[in-house]
Structure formats: C-alpha cells, structure tokens
N, C-alpha and C positions, 0 to 999 in steps of 0.2 A: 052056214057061211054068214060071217057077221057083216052088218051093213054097214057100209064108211060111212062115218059122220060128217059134219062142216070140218071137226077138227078136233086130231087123238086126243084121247082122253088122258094117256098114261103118258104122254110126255110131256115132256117141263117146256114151260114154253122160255126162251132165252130173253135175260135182263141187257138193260142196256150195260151194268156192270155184275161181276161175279159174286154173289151172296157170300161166299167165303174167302173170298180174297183181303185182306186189311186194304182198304182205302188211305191213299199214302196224304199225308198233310202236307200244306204246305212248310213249315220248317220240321226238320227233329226233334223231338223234344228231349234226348238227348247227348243230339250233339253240342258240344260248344261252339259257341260263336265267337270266330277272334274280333274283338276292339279296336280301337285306334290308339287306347291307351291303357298301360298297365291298371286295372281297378284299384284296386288293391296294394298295388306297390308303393309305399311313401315315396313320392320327390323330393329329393333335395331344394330349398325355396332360393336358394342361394346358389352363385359360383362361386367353387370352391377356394378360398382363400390360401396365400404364400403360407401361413399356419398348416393347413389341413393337407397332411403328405398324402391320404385315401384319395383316387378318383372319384366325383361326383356323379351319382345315376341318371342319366338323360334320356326324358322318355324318347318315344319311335318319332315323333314326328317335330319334337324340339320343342315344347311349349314347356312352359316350365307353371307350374303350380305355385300362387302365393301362399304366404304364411297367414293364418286369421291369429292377431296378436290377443285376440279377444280370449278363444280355448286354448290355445296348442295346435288344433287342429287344422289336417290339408283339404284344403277344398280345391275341387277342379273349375275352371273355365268352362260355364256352359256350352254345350256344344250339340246343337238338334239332332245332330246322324247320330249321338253316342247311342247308348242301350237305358234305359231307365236304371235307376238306381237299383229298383227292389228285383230289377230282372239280370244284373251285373254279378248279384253272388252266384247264379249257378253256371255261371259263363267262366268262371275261373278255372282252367287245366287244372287236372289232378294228374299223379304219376302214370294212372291208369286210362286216361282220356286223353293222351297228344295227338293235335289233328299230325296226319298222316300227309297230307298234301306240304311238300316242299312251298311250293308258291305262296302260301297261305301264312300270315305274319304271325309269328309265336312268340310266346310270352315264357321264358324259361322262369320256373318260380325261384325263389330265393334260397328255400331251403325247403326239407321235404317235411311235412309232418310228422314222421317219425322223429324228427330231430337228427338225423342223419345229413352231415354238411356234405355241400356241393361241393366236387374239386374247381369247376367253374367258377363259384361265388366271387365277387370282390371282395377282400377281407376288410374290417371294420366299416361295412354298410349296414344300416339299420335294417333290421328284420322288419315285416310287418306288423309285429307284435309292440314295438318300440315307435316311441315319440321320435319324430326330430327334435334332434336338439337344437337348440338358440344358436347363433352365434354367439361370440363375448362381444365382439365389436361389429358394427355396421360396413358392409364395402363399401367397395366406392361407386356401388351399383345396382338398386334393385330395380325389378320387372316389375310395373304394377299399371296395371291398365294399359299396356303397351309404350308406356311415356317411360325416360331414364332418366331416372331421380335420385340425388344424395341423400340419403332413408338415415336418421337418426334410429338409434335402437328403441325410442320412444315412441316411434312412427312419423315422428317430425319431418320437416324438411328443412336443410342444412344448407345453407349457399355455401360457397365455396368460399377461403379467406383471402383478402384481399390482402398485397405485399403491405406490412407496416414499414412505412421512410421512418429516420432518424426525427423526419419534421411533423410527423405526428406523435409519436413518442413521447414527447412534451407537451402534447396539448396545449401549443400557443400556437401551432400554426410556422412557426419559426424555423428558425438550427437550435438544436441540441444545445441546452443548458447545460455549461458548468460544473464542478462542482463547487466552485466557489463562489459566488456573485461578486463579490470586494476586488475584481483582478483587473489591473489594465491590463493596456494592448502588448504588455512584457510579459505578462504571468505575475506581476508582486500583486502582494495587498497593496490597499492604500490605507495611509496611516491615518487619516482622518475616519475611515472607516472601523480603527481597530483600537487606535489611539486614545489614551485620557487627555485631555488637554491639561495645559497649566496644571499637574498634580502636586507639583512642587513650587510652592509663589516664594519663600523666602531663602532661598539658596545666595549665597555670597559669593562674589567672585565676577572673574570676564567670562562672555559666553563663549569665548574663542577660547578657554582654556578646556582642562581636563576634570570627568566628571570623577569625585572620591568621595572617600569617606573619610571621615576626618577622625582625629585621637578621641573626641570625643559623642562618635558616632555620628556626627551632623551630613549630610551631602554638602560638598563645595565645589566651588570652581578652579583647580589653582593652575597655574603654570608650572611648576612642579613638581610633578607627581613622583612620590618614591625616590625623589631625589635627595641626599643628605645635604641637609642647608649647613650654613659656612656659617649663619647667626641663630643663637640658643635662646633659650624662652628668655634669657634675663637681656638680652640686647647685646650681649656681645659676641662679638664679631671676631674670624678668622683675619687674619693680613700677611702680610712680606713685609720683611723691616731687612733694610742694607746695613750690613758691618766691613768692618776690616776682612774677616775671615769668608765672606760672601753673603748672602739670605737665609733669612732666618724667620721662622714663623714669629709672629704676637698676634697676640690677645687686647684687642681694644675695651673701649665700654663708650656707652653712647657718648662720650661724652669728648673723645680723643684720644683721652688716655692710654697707651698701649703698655703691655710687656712682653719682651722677648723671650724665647726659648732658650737659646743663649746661655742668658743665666743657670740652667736648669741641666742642661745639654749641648754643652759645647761641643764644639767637631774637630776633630782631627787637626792641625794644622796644615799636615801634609798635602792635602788636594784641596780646591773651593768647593764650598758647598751652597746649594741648595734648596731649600726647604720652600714646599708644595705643601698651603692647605687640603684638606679631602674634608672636614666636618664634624658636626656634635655627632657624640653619642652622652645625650644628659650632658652631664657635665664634665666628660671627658673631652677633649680634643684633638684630633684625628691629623694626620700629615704625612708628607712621603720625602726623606731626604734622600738627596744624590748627591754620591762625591764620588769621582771617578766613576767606574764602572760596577760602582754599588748601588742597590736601589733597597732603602730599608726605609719599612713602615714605623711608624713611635706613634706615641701617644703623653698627654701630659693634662693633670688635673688643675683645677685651678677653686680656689676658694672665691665664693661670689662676697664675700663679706668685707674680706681685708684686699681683697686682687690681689693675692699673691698665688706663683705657680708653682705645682710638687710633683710628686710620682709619676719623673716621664720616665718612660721604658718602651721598648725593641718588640714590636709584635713581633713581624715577618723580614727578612734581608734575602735575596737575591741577587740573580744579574739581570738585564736591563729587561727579560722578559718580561717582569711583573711591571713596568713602569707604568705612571697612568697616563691614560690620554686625556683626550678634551672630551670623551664619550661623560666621562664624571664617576662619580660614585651613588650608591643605590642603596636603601635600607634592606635592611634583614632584620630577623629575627637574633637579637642582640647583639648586631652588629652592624656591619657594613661590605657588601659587595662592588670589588671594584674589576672594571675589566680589563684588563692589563695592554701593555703590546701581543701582549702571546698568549697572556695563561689569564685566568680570573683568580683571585685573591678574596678570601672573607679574613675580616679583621675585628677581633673584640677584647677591649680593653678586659674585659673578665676573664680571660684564656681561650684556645680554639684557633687562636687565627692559622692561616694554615693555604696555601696554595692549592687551589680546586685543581685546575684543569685546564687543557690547552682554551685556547678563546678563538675560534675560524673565524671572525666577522671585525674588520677592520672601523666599521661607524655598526654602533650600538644605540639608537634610538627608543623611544616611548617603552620604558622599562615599566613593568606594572609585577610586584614581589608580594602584597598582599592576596594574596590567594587562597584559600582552605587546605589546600592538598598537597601543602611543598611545593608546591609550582612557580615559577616567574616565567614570563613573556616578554619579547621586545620585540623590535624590528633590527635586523640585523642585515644589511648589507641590503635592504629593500623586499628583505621574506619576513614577514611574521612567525615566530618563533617561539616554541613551548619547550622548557625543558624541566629537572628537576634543581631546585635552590641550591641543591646542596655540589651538584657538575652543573652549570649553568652553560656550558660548551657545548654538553652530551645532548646535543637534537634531538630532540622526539618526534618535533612536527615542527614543519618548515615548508608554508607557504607562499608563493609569490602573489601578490596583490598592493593594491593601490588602496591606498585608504584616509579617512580622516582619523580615525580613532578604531579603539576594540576595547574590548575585554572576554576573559575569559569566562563560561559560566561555571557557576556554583558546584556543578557535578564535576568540573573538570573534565570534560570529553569534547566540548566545541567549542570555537569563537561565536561572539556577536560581532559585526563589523561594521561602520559608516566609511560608506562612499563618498560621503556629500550629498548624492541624487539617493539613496537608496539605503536601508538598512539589510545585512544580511544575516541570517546563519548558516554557519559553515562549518563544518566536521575537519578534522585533523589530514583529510585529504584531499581537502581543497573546494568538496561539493559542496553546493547551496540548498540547504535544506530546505530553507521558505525566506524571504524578502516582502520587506514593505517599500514601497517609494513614496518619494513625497509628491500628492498630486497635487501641490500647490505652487509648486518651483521655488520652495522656501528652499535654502540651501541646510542642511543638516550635521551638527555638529558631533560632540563628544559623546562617547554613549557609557552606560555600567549596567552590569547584568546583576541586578537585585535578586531575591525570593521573592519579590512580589510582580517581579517582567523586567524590562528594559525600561531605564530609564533616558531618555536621549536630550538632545537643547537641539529646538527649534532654531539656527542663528538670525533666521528674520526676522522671526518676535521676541525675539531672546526667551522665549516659554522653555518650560523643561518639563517634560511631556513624558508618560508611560505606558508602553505596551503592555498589558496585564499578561499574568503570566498563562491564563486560560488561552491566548493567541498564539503563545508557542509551541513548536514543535516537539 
C-alpha cells in the first residue's frame, strides 16, 4: 500500500489559465475596424457645381477634404481618434471581410477589384485609382480651414466686385462723358470749335447777300443768285418803250440810247400788246409778249457794234398758263428757266425751248440751278425744294423749315441749311444729321457747300468762315 504524500505526484496541478486554450487579444487582428471616414475613397474638394450633372461624394460625418494645389493630391483633416495611416490599409473591407454587425458604420467600396461594376456605384465618380480632377473655374465657395472664402483657381483670394456707376466709368469722378466734347446745352457743335475763321478775306459783295461762285470761279456775295439779269456784260439794258400799238421791249446802252422791238417784230394790230423783259442769254434777248389771251416767248439779237437789232423769233406761245410772274426768271444750262402761272417753261434761243411741267407753288423764292447732278432747289411756297432741272414741278424733296439760306451738297443727297442761330444738315426727309450753332450770338448768314466744307458769312464780323469738310457727316 502506497504512502500518501504532501501531494499527487501524477496529477497536473491547475494553472490560473488553460495551456492550450489561445489567449484572446485585445483587438483581432483580423478583424476590420470601421473608421470615421472613408481611407481610401477620394472626396470631392469642391461642391458640385450647375456644370457638373454627377452627385458629389460626401463623406459620413460631412467634413469635406481640401485640395493640396501643390501635388493633386487629398489630404485629410487630422483627426486624433482616426487610425494611423500605416495601420488604415488593412482596415479597408474586402468582398470577403464585411463586418456583419448592422449597427456598425460601413464603408461600401467603389468597385470590386475584380473590375466588376457595382449596380450601386454613382456613375461618373472617380474610382480610387483616379486623380480628382480640377475644376475649370472656382465656386463661389471653398472650405479651408473652416473660414468661407472666394478661392481664385490660383489659390488667391478674390473680393467680391463692387457695382461700377456710370460715375466711375469715366474716371473723373463725374457723369458720363460725351461723345463729343464740342456740344452745347442743344446737342450742336460750336462753330468756333470746328470752324476756320476768316478763310476767305477777299470775297466781294454784301454780307446780307448769297454765297456763289461766280463765271469765273471766284466766291461772291451777290443779291442775285441764278437770277437772269435784265443788263449784259456790255451795259445794256432791257426796258419797255410805249407806242401807238401798246409796249414794246428796247434795248438801251449806257448811254440812253434805246431801240425798239417794234422795228424788228411788230404785233398784230388787232389786240394791244405787251411786251415783258425776262433777260440776256450772251447776246441774245429774252421777253414774254401778250396780246389777248396769248402768251408767247421771242427772242431778238442785237449787234454790240452798230446797235442795231436782228433775228427775233417765237421760242414757246401758249395760253395764259405759261405767263410770268414776279417769281422771275433763272439760268439754266443754255438757257433760261421761267416759272409760269401754272407750268414752268425752258427757253433757248439755240432750240429746245419747250414747256416742262405743271408748277404747284404759287411764290418761287432762292432758286439755286448750279448743281452737279441736274438738280435745282428753291423754296416754294415756304418748303425747301429739290427737283430734277429738266421737270422742276416734279418734287423729290420737299421740306418745311425756316431758314436764312441753303445749299445743296456735292453728292446731291442732302441740304446744308442756316437758321441764323445755327447751321444744319439735313437729309431729303427732314432729319438733322449734325448742327453747329453759333456760341457767340453772332447772327449767321449765307452758306455753300464746297469740296473743301461749308463755307458760311459770320454777319457780325462780316468773316466768311469754313467748316472743313473732316467735321461733316
């Protein structure tokens, strides 16, 4: 019989834990551990802009990730509770490792490694494998260091713009310049601003008359412009001489001496007659005789050497429409334009003469017939009036305005006009294209539309002054 000892020999004496049991650690090593925030999943550094139709990815808990403009690269917001960096790669879920716990906040990946797409995915979200890309343009809002700032793409910072006034615009502090600085308180230029002065010193004539051109191309002053004068270059003179048989044209010379028509072209006996100067043509003599209810134009030469009178002859004869008035008679191009009671008349002792056309305008005023383009002008019944020389009836342009003078310009398309106070240009319907006034309250006369500007008469310095033609319209 064996003796009991203090203590069995063959039994195991008990540990305070099991020699074979695994001693459990405090974490798994491999389980995953979920994060706070995706590792691994690029953020968007931006909200998504009206451009960008894709949802933006926002991580779990709303912080959003700056962009470092330095690499490309996202860097997170330190954050003490996260997981160390070098210990975050093995913390990423695989297909084969999703924590099981409902409660537990999961990270679904993007796409699987296989390359097999998620029917979940958001479509056009950057995989992890891809860079964010830039924006093209900056919001109106990045996140950076918790402050909200107008972020330039440069990383700048951008204030906001301030409304620009009309009174900065100008950079004087002021209202809004102009575009012309020359303007009074109307809209004209001022002519001293635009004006040559005194460009023409020796012109002849009243300043109260009409600016021309004279036969021998000079500018002049005259009082009658385009008008058929009644006395020819040699000094003699149209008249009415009384007879037995009624009035009868002569031909004077400076000297008193006259001779009658009469001799030359007797009249009818049957009714009185008579006989109405109208003017030279050179050396012809122009007249309008009525007897009874006849109104016929003649004509009669005259030798300047011996003063005797020859070859008078019958331009034009009608009835009382073609008669002349006190409007006068007007040059033409070899001949003479007269404006009838009714009709207008051209008359030339070389052949042609011939009754134009009805006449609408009972007072015919400031006739102007040199023109370039067949055109003559007047004022007719208080309208300013363009038509063509050869129908002077047939209106083209017919406006109403007050005036001191005009002329037509060079191209034929518009007036130049004087008011007095102001000079204008003005188109065939009436509009003011541009205006000078006078800022001196010099009163403003006659004007003519040269190829080199307007040339106009100052009437209170008597100057005759030129808008160059670089000022017009």
């Amino acid at each position: 019989t064996p003796v009991p000892t203090d203590e069995p020999t063959e039994t195991p004496v008990p540990t305070d834990e099991p020699t074979g049991t695994p001693v459990p650690t405090e974490e798994p090593t491999e389980t995953p551990v979920p994060t706070d925030e995706p590792t691994e999943t690029p953020v968007p550094t931006e909200e998504p802009t009206e451009e960008d139709d894709s949802p933006g990815i926002v991580p779990i808990d709303g912080t959003f990730a700056t962009t470092d403009e330095d690499d490309g690269s996202d860097t997170v917001p330190e954050d003490p509770t996260q997981i160390p960096e070098d210990e975050q790669a093995t913390a990423v879920p695989t297909d084969d490792e999703v924590p099981t716990d409902p409660d537990d906040n999961v990270i679904e990946p993007i796409g699987s490694e296989d390359g097999e797409d998620n029917s979940d995915d958001q479509s056009g979200e950057p995989t992890p494998e891809q860079d964010v890309e830039e924006p093209a343009e900056p919001t109106e809002e990045t996140i950076e260091g918790g402050d909200n700032q107008i972020q330039e793409a440069d990383g700048s910072e951008e204030t906001p713009e301030e409304e620009v006034t009309p009174e900065d615009e100008t950079g004087i502090g002021g209202t809004e310049e102009t575009e012309d600085d020359n303007l009074d308180e109307n809209g004209d230029q001022s002519l001293s601003d635009v004006a040559v002065t005194e460009q023409f010193s020796a012109v002849s004539g009243d300043p109260s008359g009409r600016l021309a051109i004279s036969s021998n191309g000079d500018l002049v002053l005259t009082s009658n412009l385009d008008v058929v004068s009644t006395v020819n270059g040699d000094g003699l003179s149209l008249e009415q001489t009384e007879s037995e048989r009624g009035v009868y044209l002569a031909i004077c010379d400076q000297s008193g001496t006259c001779r009658s028509v009469e001799s030359v072209d007797p009249a009818d006996p049957s009714d009185p007659v008579v006989d109405t100067p109208i003017g030279w043509v050179t050396n012809t003599a122009i007249y309008e005789r009525i007897q009874g209810d006849t109104v016929t134009y003649k004509s009669v030469s005259v030798d300047t050497g011996s003063f005797e009178l020859f070859g008078s002859q019958e331009l034009v004869s009608s009835g009382r429409d073609i008669e002349s008035t006190s409007n006068g008679a007007f040059l033409a191009t070899d001949g003479i334009l007269i404006p009838g009671v009714e009709s207008w008349v051209f008359l030339s002792p070389d052949g042609g003469s011939q009754v134009l056309g009805s006449n609408p305008f009972s007072q015919i005023t400031m006739v102007r017939t040199g023109h370039a383009n067949s055109q003559i002008t007047y004022v007719g019944d208080g309208q300013l009036v363009m038509a063509d020389i050869g129908d002077p009836g047939n209106v083209r342009a017919a406006i109403s305005i007050s005036l001191v003078d005009y002329d037509l310009a060079p191209s034929g398309d518009r007036f130049v006009v004087s008011t007095g106070s102001d000079i204008q240009i003005i188109d065939f319907q009436g509009n003011v294209l541009d205006s000078f006034a006078s800022d001196n309250g010099s009163p403003l006369g006659s004007v003519l539309w040269l190829t080199s500007g307007i040339a106009y008469v100052d009437q209170g310095t008597g100057s005759i002054n030129l808008i160059p033609v670089e000022e017009l319209p």
